[in-house]
N, C-alpha and C positions, 0 to 999 in steps of 0.2 A: 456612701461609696462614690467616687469619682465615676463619674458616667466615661463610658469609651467613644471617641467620635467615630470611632472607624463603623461601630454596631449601626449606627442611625445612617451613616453613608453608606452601610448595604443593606438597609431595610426600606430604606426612603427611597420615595421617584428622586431620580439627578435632577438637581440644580440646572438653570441655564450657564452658572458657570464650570460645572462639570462638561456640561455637555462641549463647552467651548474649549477648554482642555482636552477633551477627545479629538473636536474637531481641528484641533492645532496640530494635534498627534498626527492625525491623518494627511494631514496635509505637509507636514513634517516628511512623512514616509513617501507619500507624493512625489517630494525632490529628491530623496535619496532613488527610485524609481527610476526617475531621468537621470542621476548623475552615473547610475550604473549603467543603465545604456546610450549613454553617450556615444561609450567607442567603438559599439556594436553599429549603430547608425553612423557614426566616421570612417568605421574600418575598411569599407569598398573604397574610400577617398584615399586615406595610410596605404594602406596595399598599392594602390597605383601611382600615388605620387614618389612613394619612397621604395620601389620593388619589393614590396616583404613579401616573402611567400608564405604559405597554409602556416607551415609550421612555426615561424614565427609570429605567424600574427596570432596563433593558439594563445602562444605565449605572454603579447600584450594583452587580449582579449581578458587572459587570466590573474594580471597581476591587482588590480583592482580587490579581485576576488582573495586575494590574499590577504590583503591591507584589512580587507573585513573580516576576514575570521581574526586576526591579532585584534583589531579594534574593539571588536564583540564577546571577547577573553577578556583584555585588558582593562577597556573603558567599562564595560558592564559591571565587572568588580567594582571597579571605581566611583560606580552609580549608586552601589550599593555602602558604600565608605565613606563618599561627601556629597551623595544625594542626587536625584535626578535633574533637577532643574539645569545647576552648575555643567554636568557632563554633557545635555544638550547641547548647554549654548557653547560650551569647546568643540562640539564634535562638529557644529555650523559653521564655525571658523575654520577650521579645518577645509572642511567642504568648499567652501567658497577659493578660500586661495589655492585650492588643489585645482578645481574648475577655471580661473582665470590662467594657472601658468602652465596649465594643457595646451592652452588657446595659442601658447608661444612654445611648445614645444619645437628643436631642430632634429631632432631623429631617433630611431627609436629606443633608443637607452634613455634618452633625457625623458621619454614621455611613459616607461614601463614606472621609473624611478616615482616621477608625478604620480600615474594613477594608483600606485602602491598607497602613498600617503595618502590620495582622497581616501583608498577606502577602511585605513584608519577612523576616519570621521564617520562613515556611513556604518561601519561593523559595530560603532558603539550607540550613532544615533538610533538604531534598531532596538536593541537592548535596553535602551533607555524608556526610551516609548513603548515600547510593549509594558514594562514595569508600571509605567505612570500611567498611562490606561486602565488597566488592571486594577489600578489601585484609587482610581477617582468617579470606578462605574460603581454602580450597585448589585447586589448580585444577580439578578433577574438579566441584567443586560449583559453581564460581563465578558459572558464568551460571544457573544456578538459580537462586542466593541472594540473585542481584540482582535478578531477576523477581519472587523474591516479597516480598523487602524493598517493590517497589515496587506490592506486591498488597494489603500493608499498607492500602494506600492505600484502597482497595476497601470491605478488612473494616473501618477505623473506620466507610467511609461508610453499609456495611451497620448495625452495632451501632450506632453513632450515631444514625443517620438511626430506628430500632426506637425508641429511645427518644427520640428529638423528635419521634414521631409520637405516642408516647404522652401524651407532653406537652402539644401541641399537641390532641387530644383532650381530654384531662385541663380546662385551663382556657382552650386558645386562647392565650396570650401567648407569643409569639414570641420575647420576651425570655430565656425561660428558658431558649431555645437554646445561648444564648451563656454564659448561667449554668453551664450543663453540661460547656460546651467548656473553661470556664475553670479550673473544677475539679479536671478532667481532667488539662489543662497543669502544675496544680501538681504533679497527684499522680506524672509521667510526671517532673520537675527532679530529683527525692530518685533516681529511678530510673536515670536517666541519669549523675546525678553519681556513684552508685558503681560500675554496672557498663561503665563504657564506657574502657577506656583508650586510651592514646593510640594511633594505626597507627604499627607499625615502617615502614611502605613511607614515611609520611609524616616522619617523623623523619630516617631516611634520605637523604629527599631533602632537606630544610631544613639538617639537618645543627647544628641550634642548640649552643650552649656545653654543655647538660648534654644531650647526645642517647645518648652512653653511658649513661648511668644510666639515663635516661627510658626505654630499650631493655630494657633489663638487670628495669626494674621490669615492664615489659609482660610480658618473656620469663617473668617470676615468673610471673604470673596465668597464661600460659599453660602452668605446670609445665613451661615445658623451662630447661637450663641455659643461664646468661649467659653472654655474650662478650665478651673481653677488651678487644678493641679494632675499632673502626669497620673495616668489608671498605671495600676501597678508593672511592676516588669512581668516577663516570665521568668520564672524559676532559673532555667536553663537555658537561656538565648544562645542560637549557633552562630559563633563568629563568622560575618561574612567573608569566604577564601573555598579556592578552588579544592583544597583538602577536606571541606566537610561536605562538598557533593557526592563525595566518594565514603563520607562515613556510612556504617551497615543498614541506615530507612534510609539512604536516598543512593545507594552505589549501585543499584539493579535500572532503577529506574533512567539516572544520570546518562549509563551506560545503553540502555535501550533505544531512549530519544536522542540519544546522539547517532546511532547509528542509522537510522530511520531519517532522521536530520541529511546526514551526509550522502546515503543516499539517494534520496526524494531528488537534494537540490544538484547533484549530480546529472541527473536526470533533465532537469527543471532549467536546468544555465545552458545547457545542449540547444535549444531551440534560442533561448535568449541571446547566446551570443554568436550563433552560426548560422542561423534566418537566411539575414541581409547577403551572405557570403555564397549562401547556396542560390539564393532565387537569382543575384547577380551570373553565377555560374551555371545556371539556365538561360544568359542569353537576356536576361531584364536589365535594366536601368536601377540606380542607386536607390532613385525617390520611391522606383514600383516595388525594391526591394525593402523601404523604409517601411513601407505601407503595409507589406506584408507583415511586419512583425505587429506594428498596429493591431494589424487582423489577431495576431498572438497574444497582446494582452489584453484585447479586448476580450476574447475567450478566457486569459486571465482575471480577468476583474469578476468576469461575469461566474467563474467559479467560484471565487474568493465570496461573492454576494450568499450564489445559495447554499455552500458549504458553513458558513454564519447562521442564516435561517434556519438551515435544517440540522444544526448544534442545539436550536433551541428547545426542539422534542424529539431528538433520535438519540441512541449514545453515537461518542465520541468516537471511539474506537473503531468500530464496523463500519460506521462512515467513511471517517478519513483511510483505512483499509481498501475496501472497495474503489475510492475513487482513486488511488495508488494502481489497482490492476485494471482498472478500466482506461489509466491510460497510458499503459503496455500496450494495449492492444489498439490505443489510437494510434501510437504515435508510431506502429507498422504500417498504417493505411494512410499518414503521411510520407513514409518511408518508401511509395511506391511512384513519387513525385509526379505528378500530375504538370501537363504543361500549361493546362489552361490556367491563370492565373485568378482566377474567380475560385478554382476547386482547390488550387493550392493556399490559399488565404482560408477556406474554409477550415481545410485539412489539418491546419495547422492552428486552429482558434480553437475546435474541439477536443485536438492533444493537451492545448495548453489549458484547456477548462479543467478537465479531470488530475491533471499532474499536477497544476496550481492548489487546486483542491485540498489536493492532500498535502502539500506544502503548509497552505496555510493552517489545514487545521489542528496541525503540532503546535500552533501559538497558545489555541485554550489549553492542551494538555499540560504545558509548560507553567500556565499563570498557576493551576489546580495545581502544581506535583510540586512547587517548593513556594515555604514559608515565606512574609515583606523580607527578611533578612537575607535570603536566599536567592528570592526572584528574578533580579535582574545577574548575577551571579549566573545562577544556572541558566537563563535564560539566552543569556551572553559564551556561557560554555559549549551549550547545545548549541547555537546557530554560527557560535565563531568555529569549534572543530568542525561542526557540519560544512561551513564555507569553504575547508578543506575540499570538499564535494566540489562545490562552485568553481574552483581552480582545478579542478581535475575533470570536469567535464569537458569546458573547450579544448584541455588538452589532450585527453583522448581521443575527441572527436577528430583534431585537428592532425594526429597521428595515424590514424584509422583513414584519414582522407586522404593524406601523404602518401601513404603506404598503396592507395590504387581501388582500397576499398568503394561501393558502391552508396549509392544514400540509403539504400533499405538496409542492409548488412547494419553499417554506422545504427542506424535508427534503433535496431532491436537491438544491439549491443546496448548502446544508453539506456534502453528498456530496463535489462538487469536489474536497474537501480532501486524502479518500481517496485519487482518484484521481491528484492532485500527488505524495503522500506516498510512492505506491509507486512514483512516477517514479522518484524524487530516492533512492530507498532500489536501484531497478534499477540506476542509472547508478555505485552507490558503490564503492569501489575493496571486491577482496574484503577481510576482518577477521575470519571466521570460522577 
């Protein structure tokens, strides 16, 4: 009987070239991290050089966020149809020329236009790497690897966000944010293209004309030996398409995690992309307000970390639950806005640890809750409709602020979302 590669890569410790495939992943998510808050750290610069007011800049703040729920629909499918590797390195190009012709935007249609397409590239580089993690750990690590692949996310925003504060210091142009991101993107393409092979789960399940060899070249990198011949199919493979998340084992669950998805990151983009806007509107400076978000995903990261660790002996579910209402009830006691800027960095590190939380720990649910042929599909479905969320939070936020509304009012409103998020994550079928 043909031995299965996939059995031996979830029973065995990872390889160093697994691990370097993760750590690409991560590092991957890293730059999507900074290219999403770019314009949250440019926005005090936009706003005052081109007058936009609240509600427009809601507006750019959120188109970005749109470009990724299409991307993460779209490209995720597509990762699933002709592979992870391929979609990556599209979604990098993407990103890169999206990031330099920000740099040159003239006004604000020419730059909502722009960040729409970057976040084409970022909604499917997401989807992608979540699948290819998942699928190059072992089982022992797996929901770790996914936790922190997507804590990545965090640490570009922290390193990032250090130096576009610097910058933004340095001469004030906002532009150079994007200068930086873009850079970045290229330096991250040489990286990707050589250390990332393709997923065997995803080969597998495609089954393409040259899927022996394309297998056999993986199993290289990973020093174990080739196999002769394809382990049988299954019976019944589900074609990968957005109509069989919805067939009757996966239309409860599809529908659960997305809701929970949308949401969490409702909630979760509220602080990401209205920080810098609010602490400026206390009377700070751009860089003290850059730094404040700093403060933000450092709290982020630092969630992202022990919400991984303690995946590895708590269930899923009551976890990521929990830290969903614990931070409701932060993100009131940043909501009472503090003027000292020491307690407002604080205030706002410990909303963003527990709402991050449970952002991220919908990633392990999603790897467990569909099949290699599904994965980045659903995976891509839930966080592209949830980014829905994403684009609707700066914009509520931003009309709630317009309106006269106060920062604590605002704040518990975007609460709500928490509290949806660990409805819909209560009622889910278990997957742990």
């Amino acid at each position: 009987m043909t031995p299965d590669p996939r059995a031996a890569i979830a029973a065995e410790p990872m390889r160093p070239a697994q691990i370097a495939v993760v750590a690409v992943c991560i590092a991957l998510n890293a730059l999507d991290g900074f290219d999403v808050l770019a314009i949250s750290f440019a926005a005090p610069g936009i706003a005052r050089e081109w007058g936009v007011d609240k509600t427009m800049l809601g507006i750019v703040l959120s188109m970005e966020l749109i470009g990724m729920a299409a991307g993460s629909v779209l490209l995720g499918n597509l990762a699933d149809r002709i592979g992870r590797r391929p979609t990556i390195l599209a979604c990098l190009c993407v990103m890169a020329v999206g990031m330099f012709a920000a740099s040159h935007a003239t006004g604000v249609e020419m730059l909502s236009a722009i960040r729409l397409f970057t976040g084409l590239g970022i909604g499917g580089m997401l989807s992608a790497t979540s699948a290819m993690v998942a699928e190059f750990s072992n089982s022992r690590r797996r929901g770790l690897n996914t936790v922190l692949n997507i804590a990545g996310y965090s640490t570009g925003a922290i390193l990032g966000g250090l130096v576009a504060s610097s910058l933004l210091a340095g001469n004030g142009d906002w532009r150079m944010v994007f200068l930086f991101g873009g850079m970045m993107t290229l330096v991250a393409l040489p990286l990707a293209f050589f250390l990332l092979p393709e997923s065997i789960e995803s080969l597998l399940a495609r089954r393409p004309e040259n899927a022996l060899a394309a297998i056999n070249r993986t199993l290289a990198r990973l020093r174990r030996g080739p196999i002769e011949a394809l382990p049988p199919a299954e019976a019944e493979r589900t074609r990968p398409s957005i109509l069989a998340l919805f067939s009757p084992g996966y239309r409860a669950t599809t529908i659960l995690l997305t809701v929970a998805y949308f949401a969490q990151i409702t909630f979760f983009y509220y602080i990401q992309k209205w920080v810098p806007k609010i602490v400026v509107d206390m009377g700070f400076d751009a860089a003290q307000a850059g730094r404040v978000l700093v403060a933000a995903n450092v709290g982020n990261l630092l969630g992202a970390l022990a919400i991984g660790l303690a995946t590895q002996r708590l269930p899923l579910r009551p976890l990521i639950g929990g830290a969903m209402l614990v931070g409701v009830i932060a993100i009131g006691i940043f909501g009472l806005g503090f003027r000292d800027l020491a307690l407002l960095s604080l205030s706002v590190a410990v909303a963003a640890f527990f709402i991050n939380a449970g952002v991220v720990g919908i990633y392990p649910l999603l790897a467990r809750a569909y099949p290699a042929e599904l994965r980045a599909s659903g995976t891509g479905f839930v966080i592209g409709v949830g980014r829905g969320g994403s684009a609707l939070g700066p914009l509520l936020a931003g009309t709630l602020f317009a309106g006269g509304h106060g920062l604590l009012t605002v704040s518990l409103v975007m609460g709500l979302g928490g509290i949806i998020a660990a409805t819909a994550i209560a009622l889910l079928k278990p997957v742990d």
